[in-house]
C-alpha positions in Angstrom: 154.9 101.4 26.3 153.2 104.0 23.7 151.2 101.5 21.0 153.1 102.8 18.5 156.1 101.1 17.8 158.2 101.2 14.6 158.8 97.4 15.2 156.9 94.9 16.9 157.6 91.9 19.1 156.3 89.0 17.8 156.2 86.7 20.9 153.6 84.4 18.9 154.3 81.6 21.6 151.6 79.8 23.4 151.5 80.7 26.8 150.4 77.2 27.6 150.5 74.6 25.5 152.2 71.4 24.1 153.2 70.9 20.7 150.8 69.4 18.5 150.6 68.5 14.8 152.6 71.8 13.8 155.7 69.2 15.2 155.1 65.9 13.2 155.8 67.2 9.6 158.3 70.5 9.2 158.5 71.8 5.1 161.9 73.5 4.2 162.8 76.3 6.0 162.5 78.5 3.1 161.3 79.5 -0.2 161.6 82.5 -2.6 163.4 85.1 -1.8 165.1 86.2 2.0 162.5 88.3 3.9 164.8 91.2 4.5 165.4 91.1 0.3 161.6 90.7 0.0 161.3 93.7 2.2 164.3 96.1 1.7 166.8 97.0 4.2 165.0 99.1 7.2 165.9 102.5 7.1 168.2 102.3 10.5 170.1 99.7 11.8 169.2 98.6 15.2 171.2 96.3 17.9 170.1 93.0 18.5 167.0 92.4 20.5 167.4 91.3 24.5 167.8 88.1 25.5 164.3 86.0 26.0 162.0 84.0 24.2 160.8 87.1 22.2 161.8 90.3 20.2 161.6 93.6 21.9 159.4 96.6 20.8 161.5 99.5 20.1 159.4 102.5 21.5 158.7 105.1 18.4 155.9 108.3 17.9 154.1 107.6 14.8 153.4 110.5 12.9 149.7 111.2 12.2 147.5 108.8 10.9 145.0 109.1 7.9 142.0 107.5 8.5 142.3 103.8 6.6 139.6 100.9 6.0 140.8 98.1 8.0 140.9 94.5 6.2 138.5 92.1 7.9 139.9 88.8 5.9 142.7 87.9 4.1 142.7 84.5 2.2 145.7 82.1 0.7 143.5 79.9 -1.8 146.4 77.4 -2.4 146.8 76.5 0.5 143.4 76.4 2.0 143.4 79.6 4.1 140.7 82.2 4.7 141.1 83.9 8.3 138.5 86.7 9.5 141.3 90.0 10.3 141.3 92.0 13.7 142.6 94.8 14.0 145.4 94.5 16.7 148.0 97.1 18.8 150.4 96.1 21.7 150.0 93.8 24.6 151.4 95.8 27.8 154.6 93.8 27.8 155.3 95.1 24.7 154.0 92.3 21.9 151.8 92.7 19.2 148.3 91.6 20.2 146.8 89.0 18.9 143.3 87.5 18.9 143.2 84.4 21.4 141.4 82.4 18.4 143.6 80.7 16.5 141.2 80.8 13.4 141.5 84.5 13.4 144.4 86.5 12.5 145.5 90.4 13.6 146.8 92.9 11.7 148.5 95.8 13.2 146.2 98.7 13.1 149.4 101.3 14.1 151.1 100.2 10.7 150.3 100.2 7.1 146.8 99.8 5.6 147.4 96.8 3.3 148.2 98.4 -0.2 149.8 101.6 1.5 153.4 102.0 1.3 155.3 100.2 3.9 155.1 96.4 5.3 151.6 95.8 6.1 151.7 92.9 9.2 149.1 89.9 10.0 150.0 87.6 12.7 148.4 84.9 14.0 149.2 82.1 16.9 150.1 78.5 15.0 148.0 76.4 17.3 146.9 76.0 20.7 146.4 72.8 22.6 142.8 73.1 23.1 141.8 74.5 19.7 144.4 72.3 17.6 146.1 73.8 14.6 145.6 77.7 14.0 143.9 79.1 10.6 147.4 80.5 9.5 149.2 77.1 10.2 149.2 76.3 6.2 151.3 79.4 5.7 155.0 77.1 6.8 154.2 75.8 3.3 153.7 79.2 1.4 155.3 79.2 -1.8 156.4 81.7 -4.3 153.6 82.8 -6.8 150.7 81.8 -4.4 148.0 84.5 -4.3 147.1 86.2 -1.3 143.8 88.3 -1.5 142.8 90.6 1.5 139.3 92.3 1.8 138.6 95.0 3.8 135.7 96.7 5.6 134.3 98.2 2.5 134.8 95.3 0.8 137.4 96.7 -1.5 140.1 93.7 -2.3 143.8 93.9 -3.0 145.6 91.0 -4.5 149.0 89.9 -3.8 151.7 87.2 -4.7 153.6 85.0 -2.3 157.7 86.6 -2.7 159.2 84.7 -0.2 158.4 82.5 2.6 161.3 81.8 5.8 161.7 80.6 8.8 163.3 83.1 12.0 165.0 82.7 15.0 162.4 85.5 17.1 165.9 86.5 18.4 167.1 87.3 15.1 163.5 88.6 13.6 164.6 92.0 11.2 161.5 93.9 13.3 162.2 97.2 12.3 162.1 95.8 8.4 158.8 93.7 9.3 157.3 97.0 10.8 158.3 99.3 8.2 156.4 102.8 7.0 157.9 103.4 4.1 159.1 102.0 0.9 156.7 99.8 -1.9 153.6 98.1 -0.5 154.3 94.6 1.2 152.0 92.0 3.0 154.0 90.3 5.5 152.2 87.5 7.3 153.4 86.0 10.4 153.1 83.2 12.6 155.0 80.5 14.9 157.1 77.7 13.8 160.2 75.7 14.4 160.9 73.5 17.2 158.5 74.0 20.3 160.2 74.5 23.6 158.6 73.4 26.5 160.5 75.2 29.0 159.0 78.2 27.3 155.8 77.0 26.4 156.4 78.3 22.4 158.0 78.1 20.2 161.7 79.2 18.8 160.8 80.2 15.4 158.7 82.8 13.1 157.4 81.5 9.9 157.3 84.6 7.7 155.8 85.0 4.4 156.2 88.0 2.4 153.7 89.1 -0.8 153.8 91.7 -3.0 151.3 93.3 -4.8 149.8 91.6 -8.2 150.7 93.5 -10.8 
């Protein structure tokens, strides 16, 4: 599979692991407005992803890239976060990477530059059972007008505001909208939540949070 995929699968599961604090307290499922509204409607329609505990990549050539800064951390003030970035591609099976520390987070180095048009992505796992609850855990209780403020590598920051915050099915995750290349500027940060599943050592849901920029 080229690393280069219009949309992404966001198996943010643990590969081992038992559900830990993430479980005791669960916020509402949402806030603000739906992710695909937050986002627009992706360009083409696409069928529903496979079966499994994932979402499928959908193999596409990008065309060519300009060369970008890539941010290095990206902070939520209200809700306590401040993550060091990565930048991240595709696992061979077809997920988007993601650093094995759960206080750092990945951003998709074959999409959007945060501030560029399109829906910039950082993902991060929830927890793990040896390093407890993951730096991007807070974001289940994102809320509509929290600031987001991501730094990058020339220490240049772009400030955004919390749109909309959900919870998805991975079945049902809109990945070509997540991914997307075009259309206004959007941070979309991504990480596990809902009920976790032991028989697939995950779990079921995406918490998605989408920000746009400040005006």
């Amino acid at each position: 599979m080229r690393p280069a995929a219009a949309g992404v699968a966001l198996g943010l599961a643990l590969a081992v692991g038992v559900p830990t604090a993430w479980e005791l307290t669960r916020p509402a499922a949402a806030a603000g407005a739906p992710v695909e509204q937050a986002l627009g409607t992706a360009p083409v329609p696409t069928p529903p992803p496979a079966p499994g505990p994932d979402v499928v990549v959908r193999d596409a050539a990008p065309a060519a890239a300009a060369e970008v800064v890539a941010p290095i951390r990206l902070a939520v003030p209200a809700r306590g976060v401040d993550v060091a970035v990565d930048p991240v591609g595709v696992t061979a099976d077809g997920q988007m990477a993601l650093p094995d520390d759960v206080d750092r987070a990945g951003w998709y180095r074959f999409g959007p530059v945060p501030g560029a048009p399109g829906s910039a992505v950082v993902a991060g796992h929830v927890d793990d059972a040896e390093q407890g609850l993951g730096e991007l855990a807070p974001l289940r209780e994102a809320a509509p007008g929290d600031e987001v403020v991501v730094t990058d590598g020339a220490g240049a920051s772009t400030r955004w505001v919390v749109t909309g915050r959900e919870l998805v099915d991975k079945q049902a995750l809109p990945v070509d909208t997540l991914f997307r290349r075009d259309g206004p500027p959007r941070l979309t940060l991504v990480t596990c939540g809902g009920p976790f599943l032991p028989e697939v050592g995950g779990y079921r849901d995406n918490v998605v949070v989408v920000a746009e920029p400040t005006p």
